[in-house]
C-alpha positions in Angstrom: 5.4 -3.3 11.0 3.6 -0.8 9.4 1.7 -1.2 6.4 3.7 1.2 3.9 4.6 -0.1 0.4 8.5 -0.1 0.2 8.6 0.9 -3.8 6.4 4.1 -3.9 5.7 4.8 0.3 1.7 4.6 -0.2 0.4 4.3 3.4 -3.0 5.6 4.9 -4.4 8.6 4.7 -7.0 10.2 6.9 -9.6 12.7 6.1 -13.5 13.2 6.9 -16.5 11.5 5.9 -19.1 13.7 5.4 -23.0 13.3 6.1 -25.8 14.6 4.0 -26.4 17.0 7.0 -22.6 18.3 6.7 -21.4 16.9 9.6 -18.0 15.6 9.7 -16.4 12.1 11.4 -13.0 11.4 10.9 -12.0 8.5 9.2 -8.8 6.4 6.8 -8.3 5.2 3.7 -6.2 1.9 3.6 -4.0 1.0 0.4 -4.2 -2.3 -1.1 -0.8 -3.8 0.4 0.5 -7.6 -0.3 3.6 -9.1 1.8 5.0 -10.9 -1.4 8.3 -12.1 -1.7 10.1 -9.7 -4.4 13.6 -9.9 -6.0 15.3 -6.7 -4.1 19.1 -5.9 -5.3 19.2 -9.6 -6.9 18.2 -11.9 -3.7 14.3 -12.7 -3.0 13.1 -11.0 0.0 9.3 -10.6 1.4 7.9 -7.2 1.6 5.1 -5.3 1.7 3.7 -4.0 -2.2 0.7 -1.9 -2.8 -1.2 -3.6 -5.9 -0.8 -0.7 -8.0 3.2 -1.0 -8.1 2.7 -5.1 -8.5 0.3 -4.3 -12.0 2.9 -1.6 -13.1 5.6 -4.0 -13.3 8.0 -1.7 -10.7 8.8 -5.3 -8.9 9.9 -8.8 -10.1 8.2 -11.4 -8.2 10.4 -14.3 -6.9 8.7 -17.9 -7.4 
């Protein structure tokens, strides 16, 4: 299962880190993804949130 948050679709991203000298390596950027268990269409259900759509309130945690 891939880490991809099912309310926005924030996976990683991949890009260079760069030296002082300029010279380039590759490298990712992770999001910061939960497996929670959510309320989805009324019924609680696990899946994978990205923090930033947890502290904006787009998802109702199930307890």
């Amino acid at each position: 299962m891939a880490k991809v948050c099912v309310i926005c679709g924030k996976a990683k991203t991949t890009g260079f880190k760069v030296s002082h000298s300029n010279i380039k390596t590759k490298r990712k950027w992770r999001p910061n993804i939960h497996k929670l268990k959510v309320m989805i269409n009324g019924t609680p259900r696990r899946a994978n949130i990205c923090t930033r759509c947890l502290k904006a309130c787009r998802v109702q945690r199930a307890l």
